[in-house]
N, C-alpha and C positions, 0 to 999 in steps of 0.2 A: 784393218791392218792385215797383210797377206801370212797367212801361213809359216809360209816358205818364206823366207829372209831373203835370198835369191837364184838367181837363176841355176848357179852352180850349183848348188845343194837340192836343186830340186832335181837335177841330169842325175846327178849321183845315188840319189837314193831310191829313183826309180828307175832306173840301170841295174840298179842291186837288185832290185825287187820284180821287176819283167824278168832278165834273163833266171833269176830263182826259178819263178814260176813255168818258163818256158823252158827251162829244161831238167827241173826238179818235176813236177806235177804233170800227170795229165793234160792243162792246160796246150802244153805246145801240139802235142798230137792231136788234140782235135780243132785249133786252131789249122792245124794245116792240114789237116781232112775237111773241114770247111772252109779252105783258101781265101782267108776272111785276113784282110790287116786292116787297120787301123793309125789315120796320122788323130793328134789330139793338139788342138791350138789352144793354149790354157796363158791366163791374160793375171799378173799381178801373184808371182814376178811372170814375164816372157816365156815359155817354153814349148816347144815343138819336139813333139814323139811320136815315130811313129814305129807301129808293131807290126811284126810277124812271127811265123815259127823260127824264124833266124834269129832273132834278138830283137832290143829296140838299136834305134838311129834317135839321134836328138839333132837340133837347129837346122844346117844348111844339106844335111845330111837327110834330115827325115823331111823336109819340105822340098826335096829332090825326087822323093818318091808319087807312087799311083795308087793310093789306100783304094778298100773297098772301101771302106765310111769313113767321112772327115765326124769330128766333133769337138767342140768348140763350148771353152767353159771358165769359170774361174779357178785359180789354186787353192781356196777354200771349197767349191763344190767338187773339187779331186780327192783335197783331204777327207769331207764328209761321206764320199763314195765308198770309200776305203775303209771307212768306220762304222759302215753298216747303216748311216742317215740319212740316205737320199734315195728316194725311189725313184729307176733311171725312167720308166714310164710316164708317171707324174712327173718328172723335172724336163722332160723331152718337151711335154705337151705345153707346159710352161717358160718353156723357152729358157728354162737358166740350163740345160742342155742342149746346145743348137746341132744338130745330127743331119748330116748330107749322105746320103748314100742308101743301100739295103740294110736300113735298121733291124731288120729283123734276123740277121743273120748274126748281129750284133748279141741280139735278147738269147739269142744258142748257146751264145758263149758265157754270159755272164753268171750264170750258176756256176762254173767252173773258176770264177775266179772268188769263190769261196777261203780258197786255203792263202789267196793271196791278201782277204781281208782278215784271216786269222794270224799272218803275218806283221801284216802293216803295221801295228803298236810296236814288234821289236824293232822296224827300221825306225821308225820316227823316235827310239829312247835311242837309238846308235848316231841319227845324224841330229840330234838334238833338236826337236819338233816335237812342240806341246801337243798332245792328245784332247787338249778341249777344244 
């Protein structure tokens, strides 16, 4: 069963949650000190995001773009990301992360998106998503 109820609610709440962190935290500036975006094709429900220091874009918008890394996942391996349960190395190598691009520029970043998994439990009790 997905997560995410659907598509909408999954736009909206990590809308709220990228633009927080790209322009509340650190996260945006060294995002664009290392001109690093990111699109994310996440499967159950549909959703397409892609990031940079400007915000995200979601659907015909963010699959209009030229990410440095594509990556490719479920909306339960998003939700667990987020929750501190998924080691993105181990799930890479295992394919329930499937990563195109300079991953490694990726692994720069993602210590930084600490305050965004400290975050993530208020958005999911705001857009009503269960934390298990």
């Amino acid at each position: 069963m997905a997560i995410y109820t659907n598509t909408a609610l999954a736009e909206e709440l990590f809308g709220d949650l990228w633009v927080k962190l790209i322009n509340e935290t650190e996260f945006g500036t060294k995002l664009k000190a290392l001109g690093v975006s990111m699109t994310f094709y996440v499967n159950d429900p549909d959703v397409v995001m892609y990031i940079d220091s400007n915000g995200p874009k979601f659907g015909d918008d963010a699959s209009a773009q030229k990410p440095t890394v594509v990556m490719k996942m479920s909306g339960n391996t998003v939700h667990n990301f987020w929750l501190n349960r998924v080691n993105i190395p181990k799930a890479i190598a295992t394919r329930k992360i499937k990563a195109k691009g300079p991953v490694g520029k990726v692994m720069q970043i993602l210590p930084l998106l600490s305050s965004g998994r400290d975050l993530y439990p208020e958005y999911c009790q705001k857009y009503g998503v269960p934390l298990n």
